[in-house]
matplotlib code that plots the C-alpha trace (Angstrom):
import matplotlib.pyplot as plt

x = [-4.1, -1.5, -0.6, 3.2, 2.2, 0.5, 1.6, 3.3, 2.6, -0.1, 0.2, -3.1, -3.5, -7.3, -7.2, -10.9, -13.4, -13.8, -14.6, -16.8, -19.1, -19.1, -20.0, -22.9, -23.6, -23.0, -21.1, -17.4, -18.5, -20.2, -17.3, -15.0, -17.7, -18.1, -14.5, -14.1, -16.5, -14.4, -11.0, -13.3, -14.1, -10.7, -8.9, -11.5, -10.3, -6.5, -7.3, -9.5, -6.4, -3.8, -2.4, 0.3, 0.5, -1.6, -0.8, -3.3, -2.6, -5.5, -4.3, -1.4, 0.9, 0.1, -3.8, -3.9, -3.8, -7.1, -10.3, -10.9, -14.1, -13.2, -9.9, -12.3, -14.6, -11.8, -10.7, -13.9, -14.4, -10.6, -12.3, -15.0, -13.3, -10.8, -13.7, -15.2, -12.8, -9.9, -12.2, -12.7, -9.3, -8.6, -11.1, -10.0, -6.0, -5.0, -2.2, -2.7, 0.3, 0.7, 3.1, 3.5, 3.8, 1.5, 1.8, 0.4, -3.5, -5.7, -4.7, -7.6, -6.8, -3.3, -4.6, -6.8, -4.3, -1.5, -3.9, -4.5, -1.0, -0.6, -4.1, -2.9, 0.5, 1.0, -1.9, -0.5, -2.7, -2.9, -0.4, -2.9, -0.5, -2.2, -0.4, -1.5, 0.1, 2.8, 4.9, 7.4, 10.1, 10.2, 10.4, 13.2, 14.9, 14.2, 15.7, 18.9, 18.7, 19.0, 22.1, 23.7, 23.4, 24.9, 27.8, 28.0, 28.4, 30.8, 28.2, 28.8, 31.0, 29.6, 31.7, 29.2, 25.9, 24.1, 20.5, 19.3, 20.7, 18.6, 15.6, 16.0, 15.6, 12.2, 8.7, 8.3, 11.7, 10.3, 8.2, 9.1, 8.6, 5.0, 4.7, 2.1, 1.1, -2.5, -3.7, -7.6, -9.0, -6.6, -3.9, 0.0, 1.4, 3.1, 2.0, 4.9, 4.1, 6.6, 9.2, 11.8, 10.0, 8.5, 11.5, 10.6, 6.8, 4.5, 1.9, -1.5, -3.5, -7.4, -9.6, -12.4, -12.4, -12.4, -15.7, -16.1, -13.6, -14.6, -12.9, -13.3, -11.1, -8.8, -8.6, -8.2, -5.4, -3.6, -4.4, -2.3, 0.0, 0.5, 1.2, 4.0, 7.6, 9.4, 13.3, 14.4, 16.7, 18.2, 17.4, 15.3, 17.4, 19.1, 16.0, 14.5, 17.5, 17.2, 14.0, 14.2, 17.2, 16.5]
y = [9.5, 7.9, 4.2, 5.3, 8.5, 6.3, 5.5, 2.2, 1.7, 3.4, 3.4, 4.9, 5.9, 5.3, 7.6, 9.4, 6.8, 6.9, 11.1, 10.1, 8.1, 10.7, 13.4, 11.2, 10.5, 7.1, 4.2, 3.9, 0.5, 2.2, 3.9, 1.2, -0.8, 1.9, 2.1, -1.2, -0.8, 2.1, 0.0, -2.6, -0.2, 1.3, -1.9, -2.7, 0.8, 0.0, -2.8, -1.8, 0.7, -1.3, 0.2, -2.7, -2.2, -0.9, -1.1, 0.0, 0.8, -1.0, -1.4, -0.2, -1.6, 1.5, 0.6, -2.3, 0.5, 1.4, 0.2, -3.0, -3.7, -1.6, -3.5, -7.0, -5.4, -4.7, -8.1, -9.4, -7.2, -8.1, -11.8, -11.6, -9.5, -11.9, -14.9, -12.6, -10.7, -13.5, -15.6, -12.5, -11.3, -14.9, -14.9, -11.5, -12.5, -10.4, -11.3, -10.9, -10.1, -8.3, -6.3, -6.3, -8.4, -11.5, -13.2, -10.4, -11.4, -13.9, -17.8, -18.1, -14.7, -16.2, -18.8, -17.1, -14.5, -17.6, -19.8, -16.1, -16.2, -19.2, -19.3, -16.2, -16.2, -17.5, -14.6, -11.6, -8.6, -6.0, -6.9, -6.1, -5.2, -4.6, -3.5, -5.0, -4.5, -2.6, -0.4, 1.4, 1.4, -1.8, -3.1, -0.8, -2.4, -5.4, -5.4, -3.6, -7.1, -9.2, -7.5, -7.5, -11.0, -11.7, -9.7, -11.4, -14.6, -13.3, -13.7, -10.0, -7.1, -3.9, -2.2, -3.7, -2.6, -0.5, 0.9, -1.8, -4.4, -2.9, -2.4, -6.7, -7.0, -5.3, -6.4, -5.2, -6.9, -7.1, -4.7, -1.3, 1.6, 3.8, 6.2, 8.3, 8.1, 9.3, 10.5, 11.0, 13.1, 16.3, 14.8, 16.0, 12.9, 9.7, 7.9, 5.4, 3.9, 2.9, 5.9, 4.3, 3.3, 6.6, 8.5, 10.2, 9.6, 12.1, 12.6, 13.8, 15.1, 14.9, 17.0, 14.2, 11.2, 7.4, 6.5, 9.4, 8.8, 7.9, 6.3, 9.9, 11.1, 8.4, 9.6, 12.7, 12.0, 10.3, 13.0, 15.4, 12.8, 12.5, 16.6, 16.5, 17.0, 13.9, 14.9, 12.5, 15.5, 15.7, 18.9, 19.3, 19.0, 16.0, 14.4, 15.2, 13.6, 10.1, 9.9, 10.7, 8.0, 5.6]
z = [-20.4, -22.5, -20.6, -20.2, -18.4, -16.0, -12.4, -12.0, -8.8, -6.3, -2.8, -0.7, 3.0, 3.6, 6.0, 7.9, 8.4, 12.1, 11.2, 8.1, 10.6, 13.6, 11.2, 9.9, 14.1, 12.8, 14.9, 13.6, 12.4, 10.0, 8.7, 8.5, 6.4, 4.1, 4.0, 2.7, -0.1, -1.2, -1.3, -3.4, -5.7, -6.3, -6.7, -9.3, -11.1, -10.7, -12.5, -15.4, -15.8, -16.1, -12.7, -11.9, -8.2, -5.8, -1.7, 0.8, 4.0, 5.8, 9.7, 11.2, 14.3, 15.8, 15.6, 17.9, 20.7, 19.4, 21.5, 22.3, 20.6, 17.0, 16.9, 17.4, 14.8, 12.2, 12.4, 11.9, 8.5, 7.5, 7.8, 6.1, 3.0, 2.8, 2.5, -0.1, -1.8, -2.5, -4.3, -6.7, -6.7, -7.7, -10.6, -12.3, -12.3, -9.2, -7.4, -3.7, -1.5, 2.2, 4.2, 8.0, 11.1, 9.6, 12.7, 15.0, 13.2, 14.5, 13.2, 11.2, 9.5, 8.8, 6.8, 4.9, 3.9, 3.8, 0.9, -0.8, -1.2, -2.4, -4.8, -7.0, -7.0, -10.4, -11.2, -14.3, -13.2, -10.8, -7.4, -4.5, -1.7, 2.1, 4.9, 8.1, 11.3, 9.2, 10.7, 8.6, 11.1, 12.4, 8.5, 8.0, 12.1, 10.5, 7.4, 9.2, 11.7, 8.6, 6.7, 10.0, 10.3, 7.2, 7.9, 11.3, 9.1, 6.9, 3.7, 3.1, 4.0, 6.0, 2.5, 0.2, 1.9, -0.4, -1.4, -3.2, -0.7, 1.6, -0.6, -1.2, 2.7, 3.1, 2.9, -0.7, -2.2, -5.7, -5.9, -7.6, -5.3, -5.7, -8.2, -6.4, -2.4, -2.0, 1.3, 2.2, 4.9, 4.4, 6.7, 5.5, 7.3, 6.2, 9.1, 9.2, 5.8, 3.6, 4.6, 2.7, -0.3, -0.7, -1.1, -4.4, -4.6, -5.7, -2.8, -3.6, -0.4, -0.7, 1.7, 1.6, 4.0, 2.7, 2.3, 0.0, -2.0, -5.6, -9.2, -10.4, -7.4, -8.3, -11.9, -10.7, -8.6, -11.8, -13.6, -11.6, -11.2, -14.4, -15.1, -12.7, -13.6, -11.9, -11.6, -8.9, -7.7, -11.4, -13.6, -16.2, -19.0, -17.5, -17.3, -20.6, -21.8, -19.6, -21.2, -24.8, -25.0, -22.0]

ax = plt.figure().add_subplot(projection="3d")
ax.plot(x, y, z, "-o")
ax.set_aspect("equal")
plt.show()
């Protein structure tokens, strides 16, 4: 596919990997371990690409009500990738950023993300986004707290509050929004994720959990991405016009 038909920006719900394991009469461990491999191997593909952004939705603030002992394993695996996988992202010139409540993780998880942060920032590849302890909503309550605030203060008038002064007060100021949302496991959900950013996303729904998921079903994905018509509510001719002189 030509590079300029390619997404920008990919945003994936790794959704199924609980149902991947009981299917298999496996623990959920096993699931979630698998599931990791999978996200290893896609970033790895965004990144031989050219892909510039990929986010991942990895654990939700809606997760910690999950059991005791799978939320304990989680953060153990989210430990041990970061030990692993920062080193590498390091080495192949990712940049490695997250969104969500930081502060919700266990300390020593904070500072492994925290000198992440700091070790590729200056890095030129493929932005690794994960969203942990995200929730949507509370970004979006958040980022309404701040702009309130500054008209509070007098910095800004409640007449000048527009889209993009919003989109500078989330999580993902900086980053453009995603070109294409994929969704595993067959789910037609957003999940709270991103539900601003994702206002015109194309979303491409896989019957296939996580674990299963594959570079050729990411290809696949692109591909289809890459056949749509994307009109951001303009018509046709309007757009073929933006983009034969824009």
């Amino acid at each position: 596919m030509p590079k300029e038909r390619l997404p920008r920006h990919i945003a994936i719900i790794m959704d199924g990997n609980g149902r991947w394991a009981n299917e298999r009469h496996l623990p959920r461990h096993e699931g979630h371990r698998q599931g990791v491999e999978r996200s290893r191997e896609i970033m790895r593909a965004c990144a031989d690409l050219g892909i510039q952004f990929l986010t991942l939705y990895a654990f939700s603030k809606e997760n910690w009500s999950r059991a005791k002992d799978e939320v304990s394993f989680l953060m153990k695996l989210l430990s041990n990738y970061l030990d692993v996988e920062l080193r590498e992202i390091h080495k192949t010139n990712i940049r490695f950023r997250m969104i969500g409540r930081l502060n919700d993780l266990p300390v020593d998880i904070q500072k492994k993300i925290r000198k992440g942060f700091e070790q590729t920032k200056e890095n030129t590849g493929l932005t690794l986004l994960l969203a942990l302890s995200y929730s949507s909503r509370e970004e979006i309550v958040d980022a309404v707290k701040t702009i309130a605030t500054e008209v509070k203060r007098g910095i800004i008038s409640s007449d000048e509050i527009n889209e993009k002064m919003v989109s500078d007060s989330l999580s993902t100021s900086g980053i453009p929004d995603p070109d294409l949302l994929i969704r595993t496991s067959g789910e037609f959900r957003l999940s709270n994720f991103l539900l601003w950013q994702l206002s015109y996303t194309e979303i491409c729904i896989l019957d296939k959990y996580w674990p299963d998921f594959t570079r050729n079903d990411l290809l696949q994905a692109i591909e289809i991405y890459g056949n749509r018509d994307r009109r951001f509510g303009r018509a046709n001719e309007l757009v073929a016009k933006v983009e034969t002189h824009g």
